[in-house]
C-alpha positions as CSV (number, residue, x, y, z in Angstrom):
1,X,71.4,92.0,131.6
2,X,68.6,90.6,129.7
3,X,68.7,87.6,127.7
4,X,70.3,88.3,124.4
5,X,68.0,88.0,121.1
6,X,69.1,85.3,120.0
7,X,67.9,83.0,122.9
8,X,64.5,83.3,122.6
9,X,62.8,85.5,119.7
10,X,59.1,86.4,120.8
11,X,58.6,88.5,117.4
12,X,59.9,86.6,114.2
13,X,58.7,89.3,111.6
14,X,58.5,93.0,111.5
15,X,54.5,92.7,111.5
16,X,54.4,90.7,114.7
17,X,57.1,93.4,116.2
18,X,54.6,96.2,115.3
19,X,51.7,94.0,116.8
20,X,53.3,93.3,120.0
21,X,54.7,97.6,119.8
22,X,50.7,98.4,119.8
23,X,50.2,95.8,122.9
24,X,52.8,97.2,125.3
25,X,51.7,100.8,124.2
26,X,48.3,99.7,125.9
27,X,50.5,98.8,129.4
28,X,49.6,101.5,132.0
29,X,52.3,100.0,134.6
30,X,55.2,102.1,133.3
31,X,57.4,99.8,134.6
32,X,56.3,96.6,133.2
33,X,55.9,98.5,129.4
34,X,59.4,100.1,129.8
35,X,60.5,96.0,130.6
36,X,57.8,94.6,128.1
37,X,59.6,97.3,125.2
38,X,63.4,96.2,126.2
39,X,62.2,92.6,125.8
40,X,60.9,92.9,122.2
41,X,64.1,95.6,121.3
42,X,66.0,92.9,122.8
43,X,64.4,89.7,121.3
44,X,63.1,91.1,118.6
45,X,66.9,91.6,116.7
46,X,67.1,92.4,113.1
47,X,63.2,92.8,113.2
48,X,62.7,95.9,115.2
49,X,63.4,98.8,112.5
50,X,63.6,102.4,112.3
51,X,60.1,102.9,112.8
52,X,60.0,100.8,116.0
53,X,63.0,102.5,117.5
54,X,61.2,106.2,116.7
55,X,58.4,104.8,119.1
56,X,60.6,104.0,121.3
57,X,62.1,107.8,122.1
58,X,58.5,108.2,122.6
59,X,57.1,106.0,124.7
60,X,59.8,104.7,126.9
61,X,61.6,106.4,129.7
62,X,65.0,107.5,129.4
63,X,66.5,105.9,132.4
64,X,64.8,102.4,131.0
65,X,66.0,103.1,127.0
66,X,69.8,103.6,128.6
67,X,69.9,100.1,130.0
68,X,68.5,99.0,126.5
69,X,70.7,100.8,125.2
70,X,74.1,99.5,127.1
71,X,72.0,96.1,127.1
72,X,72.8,96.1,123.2
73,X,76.0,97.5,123.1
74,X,77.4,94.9,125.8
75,X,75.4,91.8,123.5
76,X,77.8,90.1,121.4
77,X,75.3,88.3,119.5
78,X,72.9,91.5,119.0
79,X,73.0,92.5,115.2
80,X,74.7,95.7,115.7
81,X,74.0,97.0,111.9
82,X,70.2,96.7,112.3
83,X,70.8,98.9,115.5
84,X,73.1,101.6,114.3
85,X,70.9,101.8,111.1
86,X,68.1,102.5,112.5
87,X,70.0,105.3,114.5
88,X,71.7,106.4,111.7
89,X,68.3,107.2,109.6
90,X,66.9,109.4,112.3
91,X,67.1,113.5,112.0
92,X,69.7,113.8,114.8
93,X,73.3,113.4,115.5
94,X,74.3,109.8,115.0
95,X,75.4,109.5,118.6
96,X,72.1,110.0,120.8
97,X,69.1,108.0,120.5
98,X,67.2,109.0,123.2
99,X,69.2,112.9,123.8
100,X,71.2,110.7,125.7
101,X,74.5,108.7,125.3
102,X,76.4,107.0,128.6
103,X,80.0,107.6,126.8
104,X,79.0,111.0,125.8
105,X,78.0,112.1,129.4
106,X,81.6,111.4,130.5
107,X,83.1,113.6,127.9
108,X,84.5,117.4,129.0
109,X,81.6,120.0,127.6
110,X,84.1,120.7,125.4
111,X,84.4,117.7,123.8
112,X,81.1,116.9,123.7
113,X,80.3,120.2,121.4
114,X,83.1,119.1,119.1
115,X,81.8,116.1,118.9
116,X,78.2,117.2,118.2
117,X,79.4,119.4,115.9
118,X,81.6,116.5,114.3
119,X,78.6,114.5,113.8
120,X,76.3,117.1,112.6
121,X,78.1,117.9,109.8
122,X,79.1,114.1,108.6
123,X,74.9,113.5,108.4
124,X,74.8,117.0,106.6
125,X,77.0,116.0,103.9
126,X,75.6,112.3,103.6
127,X,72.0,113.6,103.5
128,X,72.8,116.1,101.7
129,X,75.1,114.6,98.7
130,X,74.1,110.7,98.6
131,X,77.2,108.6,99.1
132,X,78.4,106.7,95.6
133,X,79.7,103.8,94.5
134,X,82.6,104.2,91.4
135,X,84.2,101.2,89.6
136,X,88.1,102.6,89.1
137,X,89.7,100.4,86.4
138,X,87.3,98.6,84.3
139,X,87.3,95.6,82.9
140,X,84.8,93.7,81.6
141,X,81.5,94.8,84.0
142,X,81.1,97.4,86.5
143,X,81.7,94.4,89.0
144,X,84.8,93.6,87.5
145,X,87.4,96.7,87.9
146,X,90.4,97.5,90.3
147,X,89.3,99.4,92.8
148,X,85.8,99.7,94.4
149,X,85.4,103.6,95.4
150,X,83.1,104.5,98.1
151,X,82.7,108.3,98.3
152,X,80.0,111.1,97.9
153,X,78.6,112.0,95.0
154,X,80.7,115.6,94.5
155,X,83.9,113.3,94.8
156,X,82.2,110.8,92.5
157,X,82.0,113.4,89.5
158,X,85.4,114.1,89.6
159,X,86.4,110.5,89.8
160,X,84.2,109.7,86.9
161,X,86.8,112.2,84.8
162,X,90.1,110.2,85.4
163,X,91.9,109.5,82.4
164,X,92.3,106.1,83.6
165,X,89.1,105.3,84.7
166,X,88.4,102.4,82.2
167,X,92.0,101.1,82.8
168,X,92.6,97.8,84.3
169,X,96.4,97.3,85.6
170,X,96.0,95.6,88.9
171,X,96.7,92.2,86.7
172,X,100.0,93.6,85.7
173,X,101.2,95.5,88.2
174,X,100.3,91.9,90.6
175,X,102.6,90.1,88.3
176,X,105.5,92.4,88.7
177,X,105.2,92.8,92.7
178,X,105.3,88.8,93.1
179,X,108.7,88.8,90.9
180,X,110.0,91.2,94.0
181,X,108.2,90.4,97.5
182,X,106.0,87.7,98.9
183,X,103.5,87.3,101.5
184,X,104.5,84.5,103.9
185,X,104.1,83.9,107.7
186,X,106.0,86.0,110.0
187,X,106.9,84.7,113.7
188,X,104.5,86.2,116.3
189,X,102.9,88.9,113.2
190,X,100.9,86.7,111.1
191,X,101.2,87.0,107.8
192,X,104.4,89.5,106.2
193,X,106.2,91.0,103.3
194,X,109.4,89.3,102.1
195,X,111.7,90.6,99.7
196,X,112.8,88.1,96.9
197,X,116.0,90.0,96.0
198,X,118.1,92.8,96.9
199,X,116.4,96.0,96.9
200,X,118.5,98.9,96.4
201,X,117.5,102.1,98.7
202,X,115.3,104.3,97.2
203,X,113.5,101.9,94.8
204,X,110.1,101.7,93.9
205,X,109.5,98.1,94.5
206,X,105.9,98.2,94.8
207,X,103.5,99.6,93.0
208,X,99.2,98.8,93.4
209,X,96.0,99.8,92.8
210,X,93.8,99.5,95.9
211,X,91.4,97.0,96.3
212,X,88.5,99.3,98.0
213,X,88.9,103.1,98.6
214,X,86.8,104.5,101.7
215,X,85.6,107.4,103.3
216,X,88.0,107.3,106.1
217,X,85.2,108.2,108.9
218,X,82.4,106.4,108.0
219,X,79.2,107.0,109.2
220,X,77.4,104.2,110.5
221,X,74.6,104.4,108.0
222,X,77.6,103.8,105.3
223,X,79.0,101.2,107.6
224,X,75.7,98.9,107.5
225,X,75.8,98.9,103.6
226,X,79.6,98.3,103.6
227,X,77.8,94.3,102.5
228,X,76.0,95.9,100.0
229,X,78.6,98.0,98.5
230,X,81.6,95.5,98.5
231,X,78.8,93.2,96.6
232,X,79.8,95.2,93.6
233,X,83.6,93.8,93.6
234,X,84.7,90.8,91.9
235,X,84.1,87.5,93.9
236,X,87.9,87.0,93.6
237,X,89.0,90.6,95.0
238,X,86.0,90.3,97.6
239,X,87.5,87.1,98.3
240,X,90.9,88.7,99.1
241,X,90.0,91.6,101.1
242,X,88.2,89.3,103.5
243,X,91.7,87.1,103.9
244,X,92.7,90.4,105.3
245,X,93.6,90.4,109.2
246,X,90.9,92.1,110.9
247,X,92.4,93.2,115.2
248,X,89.0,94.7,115.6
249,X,86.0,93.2,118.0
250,X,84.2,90.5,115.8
251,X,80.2,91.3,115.2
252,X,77.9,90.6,112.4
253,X,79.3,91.4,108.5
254,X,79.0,94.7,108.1
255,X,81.3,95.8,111.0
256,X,83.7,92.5,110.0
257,X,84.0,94.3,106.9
258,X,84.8,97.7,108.9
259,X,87.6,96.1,111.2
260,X,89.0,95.0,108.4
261,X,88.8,98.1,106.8
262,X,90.7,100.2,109.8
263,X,93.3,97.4,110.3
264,X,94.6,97.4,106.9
265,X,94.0,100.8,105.4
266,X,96.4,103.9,104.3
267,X,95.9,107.2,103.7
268,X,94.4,108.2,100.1
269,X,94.6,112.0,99.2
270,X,91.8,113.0,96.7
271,X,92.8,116.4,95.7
272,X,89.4,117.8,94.7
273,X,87.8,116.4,97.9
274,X,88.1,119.6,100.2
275,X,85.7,118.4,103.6
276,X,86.8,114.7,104.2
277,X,89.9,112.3,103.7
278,X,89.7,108.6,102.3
279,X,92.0,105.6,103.0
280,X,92.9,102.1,100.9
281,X,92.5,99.0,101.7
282,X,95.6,97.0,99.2
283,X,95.7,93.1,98.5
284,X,99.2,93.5,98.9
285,X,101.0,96.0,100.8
286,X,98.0,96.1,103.7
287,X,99.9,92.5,104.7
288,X,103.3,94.9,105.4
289,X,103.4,94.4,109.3
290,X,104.7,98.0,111.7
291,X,108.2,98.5,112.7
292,X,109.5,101.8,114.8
293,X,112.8,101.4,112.7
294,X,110.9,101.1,109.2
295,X,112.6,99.9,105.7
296,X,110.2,101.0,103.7
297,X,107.8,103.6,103.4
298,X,104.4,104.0,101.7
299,X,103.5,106.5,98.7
300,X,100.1,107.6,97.2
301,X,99.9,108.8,93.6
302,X,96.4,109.9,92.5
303,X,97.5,110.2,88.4
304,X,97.9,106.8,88.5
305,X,95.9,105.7,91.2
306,X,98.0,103.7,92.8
307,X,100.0,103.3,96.4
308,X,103.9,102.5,96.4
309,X,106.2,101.2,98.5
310,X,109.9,102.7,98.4
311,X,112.7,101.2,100.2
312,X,114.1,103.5,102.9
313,X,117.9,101.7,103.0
314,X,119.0,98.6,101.0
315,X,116.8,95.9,101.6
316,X,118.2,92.0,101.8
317,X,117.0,89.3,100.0
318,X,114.8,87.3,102.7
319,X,114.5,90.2,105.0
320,X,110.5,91.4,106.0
321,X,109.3,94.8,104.4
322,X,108.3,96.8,107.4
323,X,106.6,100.2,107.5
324,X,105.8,102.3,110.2
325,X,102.2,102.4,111.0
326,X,102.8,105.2,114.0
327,X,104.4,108.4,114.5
328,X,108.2,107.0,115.4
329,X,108.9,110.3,117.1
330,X,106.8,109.4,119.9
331,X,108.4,107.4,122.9
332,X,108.4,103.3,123.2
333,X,105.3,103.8,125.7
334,X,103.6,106.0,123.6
335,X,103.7,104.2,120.3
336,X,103.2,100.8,122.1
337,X,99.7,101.9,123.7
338,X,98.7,103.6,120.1
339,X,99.7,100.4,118.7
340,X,97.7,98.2,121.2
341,X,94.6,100.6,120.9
342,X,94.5,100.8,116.9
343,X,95.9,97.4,116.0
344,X,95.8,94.9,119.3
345,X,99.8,94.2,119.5
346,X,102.5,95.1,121.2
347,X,105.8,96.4,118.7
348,X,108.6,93.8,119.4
349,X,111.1,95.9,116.8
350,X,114.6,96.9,117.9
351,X,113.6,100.2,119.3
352,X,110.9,98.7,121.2
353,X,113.3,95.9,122.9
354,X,116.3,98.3,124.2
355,X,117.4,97.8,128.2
356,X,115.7,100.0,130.7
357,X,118.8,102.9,130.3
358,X,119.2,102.5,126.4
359,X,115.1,103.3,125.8
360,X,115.2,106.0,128.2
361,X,118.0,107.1,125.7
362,X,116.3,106.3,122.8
363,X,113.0,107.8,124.1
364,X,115.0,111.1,124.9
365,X,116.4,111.4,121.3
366,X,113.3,110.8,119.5
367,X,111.7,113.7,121.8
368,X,114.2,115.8,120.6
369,X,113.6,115.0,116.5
370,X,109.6,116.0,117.6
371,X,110.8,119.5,118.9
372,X,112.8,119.7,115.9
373,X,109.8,118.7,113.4
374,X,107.0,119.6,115.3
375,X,107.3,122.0,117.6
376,X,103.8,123.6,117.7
377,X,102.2,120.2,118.0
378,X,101.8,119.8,114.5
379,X,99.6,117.2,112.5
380,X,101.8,113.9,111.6
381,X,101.3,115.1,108.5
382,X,103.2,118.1,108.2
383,X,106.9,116.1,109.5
384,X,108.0,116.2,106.2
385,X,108.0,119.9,106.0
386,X,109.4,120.2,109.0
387,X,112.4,118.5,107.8
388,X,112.2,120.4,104.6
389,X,112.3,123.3,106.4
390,X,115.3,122.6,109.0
391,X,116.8,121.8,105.8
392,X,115.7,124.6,103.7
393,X,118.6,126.4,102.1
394,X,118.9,129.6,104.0
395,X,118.7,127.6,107.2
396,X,121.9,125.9,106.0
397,X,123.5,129.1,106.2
398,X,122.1,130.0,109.4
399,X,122.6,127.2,111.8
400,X,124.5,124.6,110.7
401,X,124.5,123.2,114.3
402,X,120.7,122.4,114.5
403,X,121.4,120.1,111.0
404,X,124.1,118.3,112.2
405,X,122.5,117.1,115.9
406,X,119.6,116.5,113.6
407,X,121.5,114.3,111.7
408,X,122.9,112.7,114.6
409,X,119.7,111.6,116.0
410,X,118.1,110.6,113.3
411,X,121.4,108.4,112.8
412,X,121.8,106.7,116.2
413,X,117.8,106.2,116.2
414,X,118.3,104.1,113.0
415,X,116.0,106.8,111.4
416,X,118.3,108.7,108.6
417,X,117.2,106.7,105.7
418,X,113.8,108.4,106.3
419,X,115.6,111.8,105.4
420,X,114.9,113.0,101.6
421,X,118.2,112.6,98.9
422,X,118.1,116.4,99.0
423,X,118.2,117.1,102.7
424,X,121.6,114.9,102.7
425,X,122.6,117.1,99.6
426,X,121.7,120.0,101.2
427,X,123.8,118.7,104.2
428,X,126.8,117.8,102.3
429,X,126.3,120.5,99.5
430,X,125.9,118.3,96.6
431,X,123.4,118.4,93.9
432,X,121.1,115.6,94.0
433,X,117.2,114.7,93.3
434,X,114.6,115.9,95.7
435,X,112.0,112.8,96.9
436,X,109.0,113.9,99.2
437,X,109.2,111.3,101.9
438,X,106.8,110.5,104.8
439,X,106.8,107.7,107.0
440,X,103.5,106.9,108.9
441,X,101.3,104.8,107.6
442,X,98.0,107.6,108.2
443,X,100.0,109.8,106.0
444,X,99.9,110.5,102.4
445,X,103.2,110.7,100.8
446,X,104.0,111.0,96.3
447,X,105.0,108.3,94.4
């Protein structure tokens, strides 16, 4: 590997860059000038722009702009946002710089169409509909409002009609969620949630407007003005979403600002946004740490535009407000690696700790609720209507049998508080309120 660019820079401006660019051109020795152009990629950091990197695709081999390539993906200290802009500016798929791409090569044909295809249309729509940046909750100065929305400019029309727009209640609503949890450190997880008092099942304990609201895939020419954008919050709430844990690789801001970003976010649902989804970032409920046996679960409601947290059982004073950041029908290995991969920890919760017999147990059962609620293979998202339709009133009539193992599972798993008040009034016949409830923390659920 080549020295990395920060050792020794033999271009300090984007002038000399271009001088030395018209040099190397001159290089007959293909060798040496496919060396000579790593070297100044290389050494030449921030400095070597778009322009530079077009020249690049033209004058260098392919075999030599690979190695430069993995020589700057494999470079801790290479500005990474100077890179993947220049990338992201060019007319082609964000993945291939040179019509070529080491990771992509590996991929089944299959794959690599779909992800072609994936990354044709995000530059379509970003070229197409210039991304946007919306103040939601005004207060004083459009750097001074609740919740920084980063979107494209169709989503950024509706937004602009919310009826509370130009309504601040993050100061209000932080008031009342301080009188009920608190963020304190949590053995082995960092910071937590604590609740300060009893909390009944099936309360709305808290209740807050996201700090920044995100396209929830990114593309990297939004990424490297993530600085930019978030220059637009208040230095205090700036202030607070960088406090936030961030489990992703370290690199220069703009991808600090991204791990922290996919570590903490939930799932927004914009209703008029029809192509994409979004996620939140929260000052508050993004410190609720995972649990496979969650007491709480979260809640998006775009009217007021705020997330929620309800409790799933009766929560003690001095106990930790968990949520479940994975689908818990999955078994222990399962959600451990999807939990190491996304999030860099391994789940120490009750149904993560069982004896060798017990988690094959507990493995088998949660199976078993998956066949129930999913059996085609289904989205995470649509769980809650496969309860609702196990539970739907005609299938009462029909199998009774199917509800009742149902039941059972979800009780010995520690899962039945996730079940809605109507699908135990269906179950018992009684007449009681219906609550939409999901329980992943990718998912959108109501408020």
């Amino acid at each position: 590997m080549l020295p990395t660019w920060s050792r020794r820079l033999i271009a300090t401006s984007q002038s000399e860059v271009r001088k030395r660019m018209e040099e190397i051109k001159k290089e007959e020795n293909v060798v040496q000038r496919d060396r000579q152009f790593r070297l100044l990629a290389m050494e030449s950091g921030k400095h070597f722009d778009v322009d530079c990197w077009m020249q690049l695709r033209q004058y260098m081999s392919i075999s030599a702009s690979l190695e430069l390539v993995d020589d700057i993906v494999k470079d801790p200290a290479y500005p990474l946002s100077s890179f993947y802009l220049a990338v992201s500016r060019m007319s082609m798929p964000i993945l291939f710089l040179f019509g070529h791409n080491i990771v992509f090569q590996t991929l089944p044909r299959q794959e690599q169409e779909n992800l072609i295809q994936h990354f044709h249309e995000i530059w379509k729509r970003e070229y197409l509909q210039k991304l946007c940046v919306i103040p939601f909750g005004l207060r004083n100065s459009d750097r001074d409002a609740d919740t920084l929305c980063i979107t494209y400019g169709d989503n950024g029309e509706h937004l602009l009609k919310h009826p509370y727009l130009a309504q601040s209640i993050s100061a209000e609503l932080a008031q009342v969620n301080g009188r009920h949890v608190e963020t304190v450190p949590i053995a082995g997880a960092g910071l937590g949630l604590r609740a300060k008092f009893n909390i009944p099942a099936r309360t709305l304990f808290v209740r807050e407007r996201p700090l920044v609201l995100c396209i929830r895939q990114p593309s990297l020419s939004l990424i490297v003005q993530l600085p930019t954008f978030l220059d637009h919050m208040s230095p205090e709430e700036r202030t607070a979403f960088k406090a936030l844990h961030n489990c992703k690789p370290k690199h220069d801001d703009a991808f600090e600002l991204l791990g922290i970003m996919r570590t903490n976010r939930f799932a927004v649902n914009l209703p008029f946004d029809k192509e994409g989804e979004h996620s939140a970032v929260f000052d508050t409920m993004s410190r609720a740490n995972h649990s496979c046996v969650p007491n709480a679960e979260y809640r998006w409601h775009y009217d007021s535009f705020c997330g929620g947290f309800v409790s799933l059982r009766d929560i003690q004073q001095g106990e930790e407000i968990t949520v479940s950041y994975t689908l818990g029908l999955l078994p222990a290995h399962e959600r451990q690696a999807e939990l190491q991969q996304k999030w860099s920890f391994r789940c120490t919760c009750r149904a993560c700790t069982l004896p060798e017999e017990e988690q094959k147990e507990s493995d088998r059962r949660r199976q078993q609720l998956g066949a129930y609620l999913l059996p085609q293979g289904s989205s995470i998202a649509e769980i809650s209507g496969g309860i609702s339709r196990l539970f739907d009133s005609d299938a009462i009539q029909d199998d009774n049998r199917k509800q009742l193992e149902f039941t059972q599972l979800m009780y010995a798993e520690g899962l039945l508080p996730w079940m809605t008040p109507q699908m135990l009034a269906d179950l018992m016949k009684l007449d009681r309120g219906h609550a939409h409830i999901q329980s992943d923390r990718d998912t959108v659920g109501l408020i």
